[in-house]
Chimera marker file (.cmm) of the C-alpha trace (Angstrom):
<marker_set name="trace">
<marker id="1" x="17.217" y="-21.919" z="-27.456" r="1" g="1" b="0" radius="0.5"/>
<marker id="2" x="14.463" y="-23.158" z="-25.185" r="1" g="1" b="0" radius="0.5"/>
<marker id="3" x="16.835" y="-22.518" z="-21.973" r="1" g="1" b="0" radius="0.5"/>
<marker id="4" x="17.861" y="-19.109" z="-23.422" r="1" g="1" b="0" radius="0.5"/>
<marker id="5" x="13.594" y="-18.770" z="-23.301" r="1" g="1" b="0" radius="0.5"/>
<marker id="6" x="13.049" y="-19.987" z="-20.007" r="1" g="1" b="0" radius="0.5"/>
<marker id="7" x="15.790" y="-17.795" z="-18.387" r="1" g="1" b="0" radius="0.5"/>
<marker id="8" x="14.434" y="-14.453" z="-20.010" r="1" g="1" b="0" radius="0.5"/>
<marker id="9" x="10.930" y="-15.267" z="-18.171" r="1" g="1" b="0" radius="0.5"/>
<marker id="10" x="12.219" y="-14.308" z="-14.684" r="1" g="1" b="0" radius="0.5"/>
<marker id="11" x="14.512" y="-11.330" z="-16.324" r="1" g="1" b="0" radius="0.5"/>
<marker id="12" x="11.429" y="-9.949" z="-17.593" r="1" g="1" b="0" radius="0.5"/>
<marker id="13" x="9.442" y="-10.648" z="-14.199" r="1" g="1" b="0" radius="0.5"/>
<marker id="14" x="11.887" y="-8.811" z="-12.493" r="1" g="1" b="0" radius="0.5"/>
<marker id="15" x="12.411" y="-5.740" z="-14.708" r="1" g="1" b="0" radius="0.5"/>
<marker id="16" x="8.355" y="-5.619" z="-14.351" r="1" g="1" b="0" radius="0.5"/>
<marker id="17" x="8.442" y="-5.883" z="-11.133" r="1" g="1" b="0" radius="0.5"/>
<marker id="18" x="11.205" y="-3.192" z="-10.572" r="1" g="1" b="0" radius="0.5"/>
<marker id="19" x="9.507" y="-0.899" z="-12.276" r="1" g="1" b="0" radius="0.5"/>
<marker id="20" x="6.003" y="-1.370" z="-10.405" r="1" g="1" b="0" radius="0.5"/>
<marker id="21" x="7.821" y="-0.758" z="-7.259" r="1" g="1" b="0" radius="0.5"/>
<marker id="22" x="8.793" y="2.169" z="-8.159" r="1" g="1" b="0" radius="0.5"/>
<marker id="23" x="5.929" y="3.068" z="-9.769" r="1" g="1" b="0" radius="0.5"/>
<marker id="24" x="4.314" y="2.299" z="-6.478" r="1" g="1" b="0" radius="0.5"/>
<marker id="25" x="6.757" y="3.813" z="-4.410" r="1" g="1" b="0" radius="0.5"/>
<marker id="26" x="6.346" y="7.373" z="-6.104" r="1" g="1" b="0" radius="0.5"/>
<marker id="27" x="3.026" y="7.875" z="-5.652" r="1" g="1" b="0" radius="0.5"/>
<marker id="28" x="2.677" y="6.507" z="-2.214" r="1" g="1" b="0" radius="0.5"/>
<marker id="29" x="4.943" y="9.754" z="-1.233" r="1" g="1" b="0" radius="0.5"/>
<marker id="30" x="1.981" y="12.258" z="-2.485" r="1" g="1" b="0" radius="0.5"/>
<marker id="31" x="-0.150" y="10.524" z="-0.096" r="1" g="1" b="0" radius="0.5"/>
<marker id="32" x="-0.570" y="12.048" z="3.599" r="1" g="1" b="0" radius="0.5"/>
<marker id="33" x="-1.472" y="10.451" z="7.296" r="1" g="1" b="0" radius="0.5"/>
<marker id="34" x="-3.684" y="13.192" z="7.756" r="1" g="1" b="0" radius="0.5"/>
<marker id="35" x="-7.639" y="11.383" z="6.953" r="1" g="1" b="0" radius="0.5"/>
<marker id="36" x="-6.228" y="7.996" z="8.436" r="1" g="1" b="0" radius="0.5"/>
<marker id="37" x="-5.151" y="9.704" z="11.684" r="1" g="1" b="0" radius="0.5"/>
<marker id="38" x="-8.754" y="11.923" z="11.861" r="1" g="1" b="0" radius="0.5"/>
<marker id="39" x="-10.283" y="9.082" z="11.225" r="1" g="1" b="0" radius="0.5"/>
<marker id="40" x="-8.978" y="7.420" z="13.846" r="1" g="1" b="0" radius="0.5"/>
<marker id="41" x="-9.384" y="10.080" z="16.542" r="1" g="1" b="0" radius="0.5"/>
<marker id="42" x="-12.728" y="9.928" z="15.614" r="1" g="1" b="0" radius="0.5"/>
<marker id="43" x="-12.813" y="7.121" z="16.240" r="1" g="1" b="0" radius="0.5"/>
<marker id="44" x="-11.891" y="6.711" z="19.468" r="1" g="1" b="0" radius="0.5"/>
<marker id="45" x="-12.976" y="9.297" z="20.836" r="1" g="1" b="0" radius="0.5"/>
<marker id="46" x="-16.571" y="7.587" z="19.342" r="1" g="1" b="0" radius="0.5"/>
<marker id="47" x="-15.591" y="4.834" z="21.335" r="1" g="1" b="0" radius="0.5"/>
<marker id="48" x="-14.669" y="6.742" z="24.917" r="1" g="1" b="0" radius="0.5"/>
<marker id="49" x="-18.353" y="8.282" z="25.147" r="1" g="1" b="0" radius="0.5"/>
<marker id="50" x="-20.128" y="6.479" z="27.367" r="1" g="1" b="0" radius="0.5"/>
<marker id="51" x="-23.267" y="4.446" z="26.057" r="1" g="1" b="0" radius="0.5"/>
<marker id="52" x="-26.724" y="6.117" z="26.445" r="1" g="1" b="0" radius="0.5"/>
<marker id="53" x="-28.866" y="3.499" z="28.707" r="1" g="1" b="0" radius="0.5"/>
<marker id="54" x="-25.301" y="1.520" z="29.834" r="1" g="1" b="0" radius="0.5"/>
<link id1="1" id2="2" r="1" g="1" b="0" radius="0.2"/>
<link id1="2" id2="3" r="1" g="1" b="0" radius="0.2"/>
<link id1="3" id2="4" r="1" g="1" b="0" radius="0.2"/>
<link id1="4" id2="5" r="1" g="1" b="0" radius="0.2"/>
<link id1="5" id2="6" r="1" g="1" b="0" radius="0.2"/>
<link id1="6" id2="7" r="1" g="1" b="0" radius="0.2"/>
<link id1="7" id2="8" r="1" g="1" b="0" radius="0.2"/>
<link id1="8" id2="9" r="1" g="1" b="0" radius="0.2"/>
<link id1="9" id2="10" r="1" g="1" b="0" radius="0.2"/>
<link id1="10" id2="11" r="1" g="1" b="0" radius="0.2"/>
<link id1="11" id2="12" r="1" g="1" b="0" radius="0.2"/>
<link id1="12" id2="13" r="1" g="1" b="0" radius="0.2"/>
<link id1="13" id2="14" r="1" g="1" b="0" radius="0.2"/>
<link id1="14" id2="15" r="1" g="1" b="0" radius="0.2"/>
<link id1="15" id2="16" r="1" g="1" b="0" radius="0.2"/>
<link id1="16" id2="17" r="1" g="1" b="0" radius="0.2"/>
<link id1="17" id2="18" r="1" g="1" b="0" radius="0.2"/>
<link id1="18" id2="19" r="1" g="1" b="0" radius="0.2"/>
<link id1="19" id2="20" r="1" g="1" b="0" radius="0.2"/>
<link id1="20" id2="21" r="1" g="1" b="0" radius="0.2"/>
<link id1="21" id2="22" r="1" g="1" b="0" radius="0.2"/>
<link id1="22" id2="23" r="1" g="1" b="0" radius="0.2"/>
<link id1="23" id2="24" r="1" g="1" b="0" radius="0.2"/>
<link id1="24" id2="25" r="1" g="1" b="0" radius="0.2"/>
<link id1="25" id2="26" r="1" g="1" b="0" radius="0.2"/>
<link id1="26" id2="27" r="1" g="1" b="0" radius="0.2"/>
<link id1="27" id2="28" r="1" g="1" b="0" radius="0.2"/>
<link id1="28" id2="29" r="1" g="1" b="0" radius="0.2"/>
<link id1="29" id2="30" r="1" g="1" b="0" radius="0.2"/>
<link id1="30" id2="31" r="1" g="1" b="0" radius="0.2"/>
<link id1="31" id2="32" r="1" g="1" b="0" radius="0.2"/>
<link id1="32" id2="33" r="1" g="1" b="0" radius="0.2"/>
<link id1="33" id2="34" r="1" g="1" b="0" radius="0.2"/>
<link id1="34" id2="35" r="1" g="1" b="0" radius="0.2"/>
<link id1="35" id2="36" r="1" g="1" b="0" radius="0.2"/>
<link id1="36" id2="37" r="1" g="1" b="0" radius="0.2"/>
<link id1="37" id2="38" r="1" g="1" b="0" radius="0.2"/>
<link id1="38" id2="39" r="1" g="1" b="0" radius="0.2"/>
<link id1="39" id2="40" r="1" g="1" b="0" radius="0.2"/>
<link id1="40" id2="41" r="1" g="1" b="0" radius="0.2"/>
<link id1="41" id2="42" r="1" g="1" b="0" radius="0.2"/>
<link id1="42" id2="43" r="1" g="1" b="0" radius="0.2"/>
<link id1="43" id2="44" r="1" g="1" b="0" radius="0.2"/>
<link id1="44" id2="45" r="1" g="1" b="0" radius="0.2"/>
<link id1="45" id2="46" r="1" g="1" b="0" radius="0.2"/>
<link id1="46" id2="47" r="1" g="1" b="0" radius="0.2"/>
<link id1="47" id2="48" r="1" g="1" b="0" radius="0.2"/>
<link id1="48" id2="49" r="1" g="1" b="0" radius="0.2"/>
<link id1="49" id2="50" r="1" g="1" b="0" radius="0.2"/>
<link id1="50" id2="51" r="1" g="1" b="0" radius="0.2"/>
<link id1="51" id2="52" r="1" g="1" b="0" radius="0.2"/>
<link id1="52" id2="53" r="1" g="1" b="0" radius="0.2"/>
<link id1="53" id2="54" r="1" g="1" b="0" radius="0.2"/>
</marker_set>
């Protein structure tokens, strides 16, 4: 019985983790590039301005 016990461990790790991914998975399509890619022009274009006093 103690086998049957230690074998349902990883079942149940699995099955958790199969359904985090997809929880994971599903919301990561509502999310958009758009602020991470303004951000980013931002910042480089921050960083192409020359430096007052340089």
């Amino acid at each position: 019985m103690a086998a049957l016990a230690w074998l349902l461990i990883p079942l149940v790790a699995a099955i958790g983790a199969g359904l985090w991914g997809s929880w994971a998975h599903r919301t990561r399509k509502a999310r958009n590039d758009g602020p991470e890619l303004t951000g980013y022009a931002r910042f480089r274009e921050a960083m192409e301005k020359p430096r007052p006093g340089a």
